[in-house]
C-alpha positions as CSV (number, residue, x, y, z in Angstrom):
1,X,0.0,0.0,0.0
2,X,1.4,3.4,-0.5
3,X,0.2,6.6,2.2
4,X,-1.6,9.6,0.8
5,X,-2.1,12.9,2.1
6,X,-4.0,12.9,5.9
7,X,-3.2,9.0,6.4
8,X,-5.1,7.7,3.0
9,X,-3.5,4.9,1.7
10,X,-3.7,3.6,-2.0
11,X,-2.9,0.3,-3.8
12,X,-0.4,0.7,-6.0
13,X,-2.4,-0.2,-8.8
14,X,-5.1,2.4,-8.1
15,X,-2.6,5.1,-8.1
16,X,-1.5,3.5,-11.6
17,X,-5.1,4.2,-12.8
18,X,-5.6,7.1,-11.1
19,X,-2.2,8.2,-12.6
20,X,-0.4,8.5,-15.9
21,X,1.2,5.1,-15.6
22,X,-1.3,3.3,-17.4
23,X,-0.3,3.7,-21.4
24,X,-1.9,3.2,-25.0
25,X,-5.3,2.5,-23.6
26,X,-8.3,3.3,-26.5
27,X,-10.8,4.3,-24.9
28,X,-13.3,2.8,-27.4
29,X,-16.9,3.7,-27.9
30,X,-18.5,0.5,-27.8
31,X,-16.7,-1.1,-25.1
32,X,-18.7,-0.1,-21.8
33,X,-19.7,-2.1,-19.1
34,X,-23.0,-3.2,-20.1
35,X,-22.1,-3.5,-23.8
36,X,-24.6,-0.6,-24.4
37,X,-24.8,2.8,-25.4
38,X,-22.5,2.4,-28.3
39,X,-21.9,5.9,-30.4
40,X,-23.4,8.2,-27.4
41,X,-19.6,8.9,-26.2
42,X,-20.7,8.3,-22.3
43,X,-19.9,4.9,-20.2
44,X,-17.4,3.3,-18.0
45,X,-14.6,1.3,-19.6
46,X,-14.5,-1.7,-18.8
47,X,-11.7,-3.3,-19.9
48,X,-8.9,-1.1,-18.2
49,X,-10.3,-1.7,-15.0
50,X,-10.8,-5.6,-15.7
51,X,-7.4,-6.3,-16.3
52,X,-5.8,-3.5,-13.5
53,X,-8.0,-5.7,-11.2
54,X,-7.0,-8.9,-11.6
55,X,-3.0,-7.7,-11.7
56,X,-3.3,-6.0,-8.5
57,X,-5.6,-9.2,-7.0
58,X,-2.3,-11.7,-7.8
59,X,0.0,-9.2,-7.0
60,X,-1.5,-9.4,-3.1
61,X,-1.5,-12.6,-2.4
62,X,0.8,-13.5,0.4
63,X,4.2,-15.5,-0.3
64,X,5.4,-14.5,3.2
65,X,7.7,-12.3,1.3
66,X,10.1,-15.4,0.4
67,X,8.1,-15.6,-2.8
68,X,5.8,-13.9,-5.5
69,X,2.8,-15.1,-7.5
70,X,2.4,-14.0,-11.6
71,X,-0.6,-14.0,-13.7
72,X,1.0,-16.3,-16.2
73,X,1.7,-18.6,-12.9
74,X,0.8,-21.7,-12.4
75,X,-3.3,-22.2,-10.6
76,X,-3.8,-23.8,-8.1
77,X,-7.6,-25.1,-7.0
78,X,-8.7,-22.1,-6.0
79,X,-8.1,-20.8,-9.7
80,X,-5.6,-18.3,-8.8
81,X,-2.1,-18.2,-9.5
82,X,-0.1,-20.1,-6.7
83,X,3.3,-18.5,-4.9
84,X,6.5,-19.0,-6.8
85,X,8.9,-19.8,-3.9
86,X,12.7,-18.1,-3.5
87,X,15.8,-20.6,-3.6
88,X,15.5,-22.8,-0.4
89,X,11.9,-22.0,0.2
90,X,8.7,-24.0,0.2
91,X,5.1,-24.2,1.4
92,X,1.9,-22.7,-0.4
93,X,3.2,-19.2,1.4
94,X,6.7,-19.8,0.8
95,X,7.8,-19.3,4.6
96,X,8.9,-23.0,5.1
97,X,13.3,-23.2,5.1
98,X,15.1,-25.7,4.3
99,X,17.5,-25.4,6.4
100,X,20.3,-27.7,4.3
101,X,19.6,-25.6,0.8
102,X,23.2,-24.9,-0.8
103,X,23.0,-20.8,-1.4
104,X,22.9,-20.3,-4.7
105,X,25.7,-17.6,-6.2
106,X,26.1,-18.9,-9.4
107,X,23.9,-17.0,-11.6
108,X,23.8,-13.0,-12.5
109,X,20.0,-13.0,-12.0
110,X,19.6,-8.7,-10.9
111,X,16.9,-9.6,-8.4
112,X,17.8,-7.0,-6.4
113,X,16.2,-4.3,-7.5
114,X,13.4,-5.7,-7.0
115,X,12.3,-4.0,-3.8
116,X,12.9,-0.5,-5.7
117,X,10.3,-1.9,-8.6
118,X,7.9,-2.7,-5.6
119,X,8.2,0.7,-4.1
120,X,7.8,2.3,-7.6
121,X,5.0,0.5,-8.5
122,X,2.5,2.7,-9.9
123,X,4.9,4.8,-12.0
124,X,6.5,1.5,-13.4
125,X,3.6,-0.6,-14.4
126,X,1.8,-1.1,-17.5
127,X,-1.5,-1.9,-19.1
128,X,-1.7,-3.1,-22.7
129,X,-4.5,-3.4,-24.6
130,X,-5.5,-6.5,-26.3
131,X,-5.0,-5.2,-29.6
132,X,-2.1,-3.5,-29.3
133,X,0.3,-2.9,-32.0
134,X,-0.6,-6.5,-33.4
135,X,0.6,-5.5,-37.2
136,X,4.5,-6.8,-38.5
137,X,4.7,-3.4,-39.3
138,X,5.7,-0.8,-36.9
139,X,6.2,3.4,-37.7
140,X,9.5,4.4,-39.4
141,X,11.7,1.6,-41.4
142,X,13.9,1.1,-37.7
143,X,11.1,-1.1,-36.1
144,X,12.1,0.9,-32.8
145,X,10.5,3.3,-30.8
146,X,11.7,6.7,-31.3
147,X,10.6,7.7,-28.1
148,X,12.3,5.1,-26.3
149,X,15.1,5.7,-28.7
150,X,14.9,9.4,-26.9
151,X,14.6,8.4,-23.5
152,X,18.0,5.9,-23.6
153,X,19.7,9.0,-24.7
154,X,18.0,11.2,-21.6
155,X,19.0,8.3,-18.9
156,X,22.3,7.9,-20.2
157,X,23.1,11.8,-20.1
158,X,22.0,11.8,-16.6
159,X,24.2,8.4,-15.6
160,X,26.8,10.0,-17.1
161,X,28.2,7.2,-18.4
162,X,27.9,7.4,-22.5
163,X,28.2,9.8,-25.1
164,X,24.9,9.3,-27.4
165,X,25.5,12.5,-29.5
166,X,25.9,11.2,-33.6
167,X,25.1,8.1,-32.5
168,X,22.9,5.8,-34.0
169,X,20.5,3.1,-31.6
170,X,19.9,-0.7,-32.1
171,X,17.7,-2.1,-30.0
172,X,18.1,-6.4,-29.6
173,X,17.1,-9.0,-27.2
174,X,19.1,-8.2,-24.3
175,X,22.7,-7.5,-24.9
176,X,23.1,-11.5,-25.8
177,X,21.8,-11.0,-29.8
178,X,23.6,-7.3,-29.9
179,X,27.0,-9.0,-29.2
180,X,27.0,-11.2,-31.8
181,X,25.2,-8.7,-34.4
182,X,27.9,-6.6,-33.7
183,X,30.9,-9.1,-34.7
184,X,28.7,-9.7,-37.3
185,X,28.3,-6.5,-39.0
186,X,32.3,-5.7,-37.8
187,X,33.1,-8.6,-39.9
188,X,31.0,-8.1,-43.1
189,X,32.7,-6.1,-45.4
190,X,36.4,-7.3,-44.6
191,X,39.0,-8.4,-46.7
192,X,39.8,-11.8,-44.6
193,X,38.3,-13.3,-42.0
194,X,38.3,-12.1,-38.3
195,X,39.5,-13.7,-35.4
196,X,37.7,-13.0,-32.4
197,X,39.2,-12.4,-28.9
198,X,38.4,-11.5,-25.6
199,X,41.1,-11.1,-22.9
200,X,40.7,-13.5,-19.5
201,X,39.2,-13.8,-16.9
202,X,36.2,-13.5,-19.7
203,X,33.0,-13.4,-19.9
204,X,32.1,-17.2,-21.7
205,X,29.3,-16.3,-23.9
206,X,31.8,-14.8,-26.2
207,X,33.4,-17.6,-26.8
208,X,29.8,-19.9,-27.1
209,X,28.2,-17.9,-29.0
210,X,30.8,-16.9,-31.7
211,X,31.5,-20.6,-32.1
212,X,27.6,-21.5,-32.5
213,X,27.3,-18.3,-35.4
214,X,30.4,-19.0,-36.8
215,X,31.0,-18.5,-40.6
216,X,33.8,-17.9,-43.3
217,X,34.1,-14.2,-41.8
218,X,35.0,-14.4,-38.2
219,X,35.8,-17.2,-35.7
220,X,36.8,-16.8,-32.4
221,X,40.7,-17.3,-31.2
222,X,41.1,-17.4,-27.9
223,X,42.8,-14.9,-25.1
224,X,43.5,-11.4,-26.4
225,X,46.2,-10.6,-24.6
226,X,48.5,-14.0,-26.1
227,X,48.5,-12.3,-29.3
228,X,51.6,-10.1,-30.2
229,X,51.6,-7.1,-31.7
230,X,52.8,-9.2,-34.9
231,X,50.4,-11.8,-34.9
232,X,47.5,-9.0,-35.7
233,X,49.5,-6.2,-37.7
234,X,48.3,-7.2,-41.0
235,X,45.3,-9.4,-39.4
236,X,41.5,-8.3,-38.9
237,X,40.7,-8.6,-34.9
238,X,37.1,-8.4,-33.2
239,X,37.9,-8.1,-29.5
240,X,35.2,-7.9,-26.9
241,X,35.9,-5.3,-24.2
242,X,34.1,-6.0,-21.1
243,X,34.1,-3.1,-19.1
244,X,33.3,-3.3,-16.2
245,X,34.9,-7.3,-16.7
246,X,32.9,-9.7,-15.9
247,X,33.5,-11.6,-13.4
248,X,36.6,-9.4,-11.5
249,X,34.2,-5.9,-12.0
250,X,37.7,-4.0,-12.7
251,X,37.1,-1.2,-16.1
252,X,39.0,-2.3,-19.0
253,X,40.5,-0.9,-22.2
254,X,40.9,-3.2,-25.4
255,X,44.3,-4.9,-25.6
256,X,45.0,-5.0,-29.2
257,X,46.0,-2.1,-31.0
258,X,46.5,-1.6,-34.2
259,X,44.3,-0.2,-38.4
260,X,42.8,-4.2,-38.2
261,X,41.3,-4.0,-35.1
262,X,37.8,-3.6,-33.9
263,X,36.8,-3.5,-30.4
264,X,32.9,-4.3,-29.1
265,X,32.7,-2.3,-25.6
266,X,30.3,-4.7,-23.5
267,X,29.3,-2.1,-21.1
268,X,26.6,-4.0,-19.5
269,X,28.0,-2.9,-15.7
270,X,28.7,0.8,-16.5
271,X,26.1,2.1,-14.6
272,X,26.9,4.1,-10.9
273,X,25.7,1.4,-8.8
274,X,28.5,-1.4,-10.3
275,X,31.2,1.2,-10.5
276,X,32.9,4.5,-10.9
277,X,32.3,6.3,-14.3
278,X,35.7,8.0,-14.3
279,X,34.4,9.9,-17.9
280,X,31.5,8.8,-19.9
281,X,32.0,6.4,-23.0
282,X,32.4,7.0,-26.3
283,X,33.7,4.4,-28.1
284,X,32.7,3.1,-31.9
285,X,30.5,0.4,-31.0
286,X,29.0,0.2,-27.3
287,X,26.5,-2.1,-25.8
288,X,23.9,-2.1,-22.6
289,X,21.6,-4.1,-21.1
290,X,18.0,-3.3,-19.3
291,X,18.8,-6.4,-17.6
292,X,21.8,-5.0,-15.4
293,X,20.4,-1.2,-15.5
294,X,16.8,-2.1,-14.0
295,X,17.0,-5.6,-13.0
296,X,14.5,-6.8,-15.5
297,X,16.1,-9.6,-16.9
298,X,13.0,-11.5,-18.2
299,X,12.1,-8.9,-20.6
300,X,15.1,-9.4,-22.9
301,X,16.3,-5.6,-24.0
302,X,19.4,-4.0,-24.8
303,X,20.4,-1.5,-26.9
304,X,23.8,-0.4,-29.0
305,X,25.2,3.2,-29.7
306,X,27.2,2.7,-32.9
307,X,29.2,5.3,-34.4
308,X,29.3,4.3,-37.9
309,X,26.5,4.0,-40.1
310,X,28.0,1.2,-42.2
311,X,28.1,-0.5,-39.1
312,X,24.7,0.6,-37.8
313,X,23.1,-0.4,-41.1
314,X,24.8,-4.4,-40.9
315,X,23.4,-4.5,-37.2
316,X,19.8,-3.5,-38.2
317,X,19.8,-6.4,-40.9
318,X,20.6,-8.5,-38.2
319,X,18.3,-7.7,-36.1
320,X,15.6,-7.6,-38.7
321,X,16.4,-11.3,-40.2
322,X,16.6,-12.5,-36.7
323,X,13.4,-11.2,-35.2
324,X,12.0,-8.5,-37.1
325,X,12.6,-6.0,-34.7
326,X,12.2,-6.1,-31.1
327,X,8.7,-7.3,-29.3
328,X,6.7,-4.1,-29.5
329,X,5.6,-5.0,-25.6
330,X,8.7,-5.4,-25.0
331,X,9.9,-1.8,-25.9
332,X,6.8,-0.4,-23.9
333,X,7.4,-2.0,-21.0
334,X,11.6,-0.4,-21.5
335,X,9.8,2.8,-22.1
336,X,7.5,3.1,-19.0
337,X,10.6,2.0,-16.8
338,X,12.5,4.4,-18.2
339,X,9.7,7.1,-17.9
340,X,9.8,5.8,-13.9
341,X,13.8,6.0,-13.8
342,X,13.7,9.7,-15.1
343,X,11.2,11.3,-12.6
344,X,12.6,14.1,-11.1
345,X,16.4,14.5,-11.1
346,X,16.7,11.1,-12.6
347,X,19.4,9.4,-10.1
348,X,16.9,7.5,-7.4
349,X,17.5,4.3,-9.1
350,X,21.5,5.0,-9.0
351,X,21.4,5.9,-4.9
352,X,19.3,3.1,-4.0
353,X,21.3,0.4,-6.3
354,X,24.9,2.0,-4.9
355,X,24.2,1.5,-1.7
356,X,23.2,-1.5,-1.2
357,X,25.5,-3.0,-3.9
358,X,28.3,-1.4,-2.1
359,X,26.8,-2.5,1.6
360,X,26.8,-6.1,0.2
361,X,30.4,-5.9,-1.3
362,X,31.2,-4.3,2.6
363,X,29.4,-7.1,4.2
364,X,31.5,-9.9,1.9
365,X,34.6,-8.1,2.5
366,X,34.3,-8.4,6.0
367,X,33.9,-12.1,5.9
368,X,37.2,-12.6,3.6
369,X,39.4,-10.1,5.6
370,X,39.4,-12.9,8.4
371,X,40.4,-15.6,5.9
372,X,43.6,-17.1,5.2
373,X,42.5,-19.6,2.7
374,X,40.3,-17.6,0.7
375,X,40.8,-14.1,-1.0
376,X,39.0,-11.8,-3.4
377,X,39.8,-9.1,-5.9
378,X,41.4,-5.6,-4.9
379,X,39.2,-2.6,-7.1
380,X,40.7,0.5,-6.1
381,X,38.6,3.7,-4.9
382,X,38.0,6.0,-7.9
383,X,37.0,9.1,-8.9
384,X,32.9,9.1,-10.3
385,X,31.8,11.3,-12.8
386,X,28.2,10.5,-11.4
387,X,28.8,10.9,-8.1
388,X,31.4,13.9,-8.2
389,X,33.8,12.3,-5.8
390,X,35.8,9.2,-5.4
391,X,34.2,6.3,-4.2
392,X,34.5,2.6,-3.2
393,X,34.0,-0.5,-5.3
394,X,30.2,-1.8,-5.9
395,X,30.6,-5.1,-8.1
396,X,28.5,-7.5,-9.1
397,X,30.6,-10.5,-8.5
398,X,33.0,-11.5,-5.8
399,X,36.0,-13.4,-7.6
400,X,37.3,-15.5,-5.1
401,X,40.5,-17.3,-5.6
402,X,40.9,-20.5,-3.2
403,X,44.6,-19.9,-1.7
404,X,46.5,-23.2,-0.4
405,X,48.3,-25.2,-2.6
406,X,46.5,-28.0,-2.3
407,X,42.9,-26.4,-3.4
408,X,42.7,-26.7,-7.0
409,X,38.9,-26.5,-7.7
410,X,37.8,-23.6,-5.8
411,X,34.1,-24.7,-6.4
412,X,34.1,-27.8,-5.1
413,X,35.7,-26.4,-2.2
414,X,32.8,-24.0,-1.8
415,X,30.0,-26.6,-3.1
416,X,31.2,-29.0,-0.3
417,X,30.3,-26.0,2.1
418,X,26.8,-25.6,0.7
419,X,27.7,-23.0,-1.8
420,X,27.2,-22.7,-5.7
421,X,29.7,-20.6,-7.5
422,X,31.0,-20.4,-10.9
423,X,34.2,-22.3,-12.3
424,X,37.1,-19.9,-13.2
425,X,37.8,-22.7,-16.3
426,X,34.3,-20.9,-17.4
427,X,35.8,-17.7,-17.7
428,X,39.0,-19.4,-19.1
429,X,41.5,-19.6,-16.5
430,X,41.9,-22.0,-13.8
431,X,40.0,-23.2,-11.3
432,X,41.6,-21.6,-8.3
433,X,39.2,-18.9,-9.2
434,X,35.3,-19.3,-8.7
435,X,32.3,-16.3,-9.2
436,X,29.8,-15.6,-7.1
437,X,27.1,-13.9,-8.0
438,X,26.4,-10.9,-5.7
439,X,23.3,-9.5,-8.1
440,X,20.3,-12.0,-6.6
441,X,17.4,-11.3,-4.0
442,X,18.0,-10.5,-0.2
443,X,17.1,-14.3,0.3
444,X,19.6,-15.6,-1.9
445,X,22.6,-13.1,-0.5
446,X,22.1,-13.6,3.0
447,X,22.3,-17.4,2.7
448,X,25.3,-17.0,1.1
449,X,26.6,-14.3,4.2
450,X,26.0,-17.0,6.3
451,X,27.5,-20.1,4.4
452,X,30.5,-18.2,3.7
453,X,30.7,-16.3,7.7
454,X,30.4,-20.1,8.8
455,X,33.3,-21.5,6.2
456,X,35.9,-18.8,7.2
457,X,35.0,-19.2,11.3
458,X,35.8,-23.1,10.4
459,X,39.0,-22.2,8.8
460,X,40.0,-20.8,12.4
461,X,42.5,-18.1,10.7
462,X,42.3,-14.4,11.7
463,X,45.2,-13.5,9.1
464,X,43.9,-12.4,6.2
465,X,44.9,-12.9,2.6
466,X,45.7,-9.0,0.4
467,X,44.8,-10.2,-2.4
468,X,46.5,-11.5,-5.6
């Protein structure tokens, strides 16, 4: 519920009909709530009201707040949608642990922002009409939203963290189809094939999905930084910058130089709550993610800024022969989250993801100061243009590298404590190293304080490992 003025309280969904929030609804003459007085342009709606209705009935039904029930859920025999149950929680209200559940850290799901999206609810949700934008066809020969287009350009200007200006926009599902669109419209016009690299610890979808796309004018090669400055003098080179990297969260710059190189800035964790923005971008070809921005990993949006319109042009064919544009829901739904981010000054999503990113990187920091066996990367205070001052690391992952000699698969280590990380051979190095994902719900995180507080007490070591 959300307080008014003199104690009146509102669910959030009434404010969102009461408000602005609810978008494209036709208000058509022949659908009132009787079916009558069709061409007199008086009658209630109906439909707007229906549908509001039965979103805000599933969205209160009670999961204990270890859990959340969906309208696409699944029903149980009362006909409505049952609760969907956190990691390591059961019961038809989710508030049963299991008290031996391994804590899951394995995988990059954002869910926490998800209390933000609760307390923004009205100014975030969305009600689409049954017959909206049905057609293949869609304004303009982009297939994108020009006003969404607008508003990437607005958010980024006041993140501070990308130069839009001559730019050109391509939208894709998620940042996963704009990284290979981009290799391949790098790699279309060239005079030889390009090898395609990424410098370790990396992030493995390069290396997957370049080798599932792969054709007669690019294939991927391995580690950037093994190749010598003559090895790619005279060669064509793709090399995927991630920046923040993923999994160590430290900014990066490409590591081959040279007229035959082309670098893809993966800039899905330069936003102020991951890490500094020491200047904004403004490199040739840069991609983002909704998924890491908002948390709203389900819908499958991202979005590039290219600089070159030869470029722009091979990306859009892409795009258009893979999917024929982007889901037309799917851009409304990035366009009334974006419409949410930018009330007032624009920065409420940036405060609220910073600090508790950078409380949960505090809280894990704590635990591995006391270790002796474990460690995990140094990122060094820096200067944000965002913030106007220098701050202190916010990552998404801890990557923790398992110390003694005789420990040479970090995560089975960890697993054998009840913990689920990610193998550093996945990021192509060794498995000394293991991710863990810092990006889940509170649920998911504290288990994993608690695993890992117990695991280092065990260990009976006050020393502490620096770093490596």
């Amino acid at each position: 519920m959300v307080m008014g003025g003199k104690g009146k309280s509102y669910s959030w969904l009434s404010l969102c009909l009461l408000g602005s929030t609810i978008v494209n609804i036709y208000f058509l003459s022949d659908l009132y709530i009787d079916g009558k007085g069709k061409g007199k342009g008086k009658g209630k709606v109906s439909w707007g009201e229906e549908g509001a209705a039965k979103a805000e009935e599933v969205a209160s039904i009670y999961c204990s707040n270890h859990g959340r029930a969906y309208l696409d859920g699944v029903i149980g025999e009362d006909g409505k949608p049952v609760c969907e149950c956190h990691t390591c929680y059961g019961g038809s209200d989710c508030s049963l642990l299991s008290p031996h559940c391994a804590a899951d850290a394995d995988s990059g799901d954002p869910l926490f922002l998800e209390p933000f999206w609760m307390h923004h609810a009205s100014s975030s949700a969305v009600l689409i009409s049954g017959w909206h934008r049905m057609s293949y066809n869609f304004p303009g020969p982009t297939a994108i939203s020009e006003v969404l287009d607008s508003h990437i350009r607005r958010l980024h200007h006041v993140a501070k963290n990308a130069l839009t200006e001559g730019k050109y926009i391509v939208f894709g599902g998620g940042s996963t189809q704009l990284l290979n669109a981009a290799v391949y419209a790098l790699s279309a016009n060239l005079s030889s094939p390009a090898s395609v690299v990424a410098a370790v610890p990396s992030y493995p979808l390069y290396k997957t999905q370049t080798d599932f796309f792969q054709n007669k004018n690019y294939a991927f090669k391995g580690d950037a930084s093994l190749m010598s400055n003559a090895s790619y003098a005279n060669t064509n080179v793709i090399e995927f910058v991630t920046s923040p990297n993923n999994p160590d969260g430290n900014l990066k710059e490409a590591v081959c130089k040279g007229p035959c190189v082309r670098a893809i800035y993966d800039h899905a964790y330069f936003w102020p709550h991951f890490t500094a923005i020491p200047s904004p971008a403004d490199e040739d070809v840069m991609i983002f993610t909704m998924s890491k921005l908002t948390g709203h990993a389900g819908s499958r949006f991202g979005w590039a800024l290219v600089k070159d319109v030869e470029v722009y042009y091979n990306m859009m064919a892409y795009i258009i022969a893979a999917e024929m544009g982007i889901s037309r829901e799917t851009q409304l739904r990035a366009l009334q989250l974006m419409k949410a981010i930018l009330r007032g000054d624009g920065k409420e999503i940036f405060d609220y993801a910073f600090e508790k990113m950078s409380d949960r990187w505090g809280k894990l920091s704590r635990i591995f100061s006391k270790s002796k066996r474990f460690s995990i990367q140094e990122i060094p205070p820096l200067y944000c243009n965002f913030f106007d001052k220098v701050r202190g690391p916010s990552p998404g992952y801890a990557w923790v590298k398992c110390e003694r000699e005789e420990d040479l698969d970090c995560t089975r280590v960890l697993r054998e404590a009840n913990i689920i990380g990610r193998a550093g051979s996945r990021f192509s190095v060794d498995d000394r190293h293991v991710r863990l994902s810092l990006l889940k719900g509170d649920d998911d995180f504290n288990l994993l304080l608690n695993r890992l507080e117990k695991l280092v007490d065990e260990e009976g070591g006050p020393e502490a490992v620096s770093g490596f």
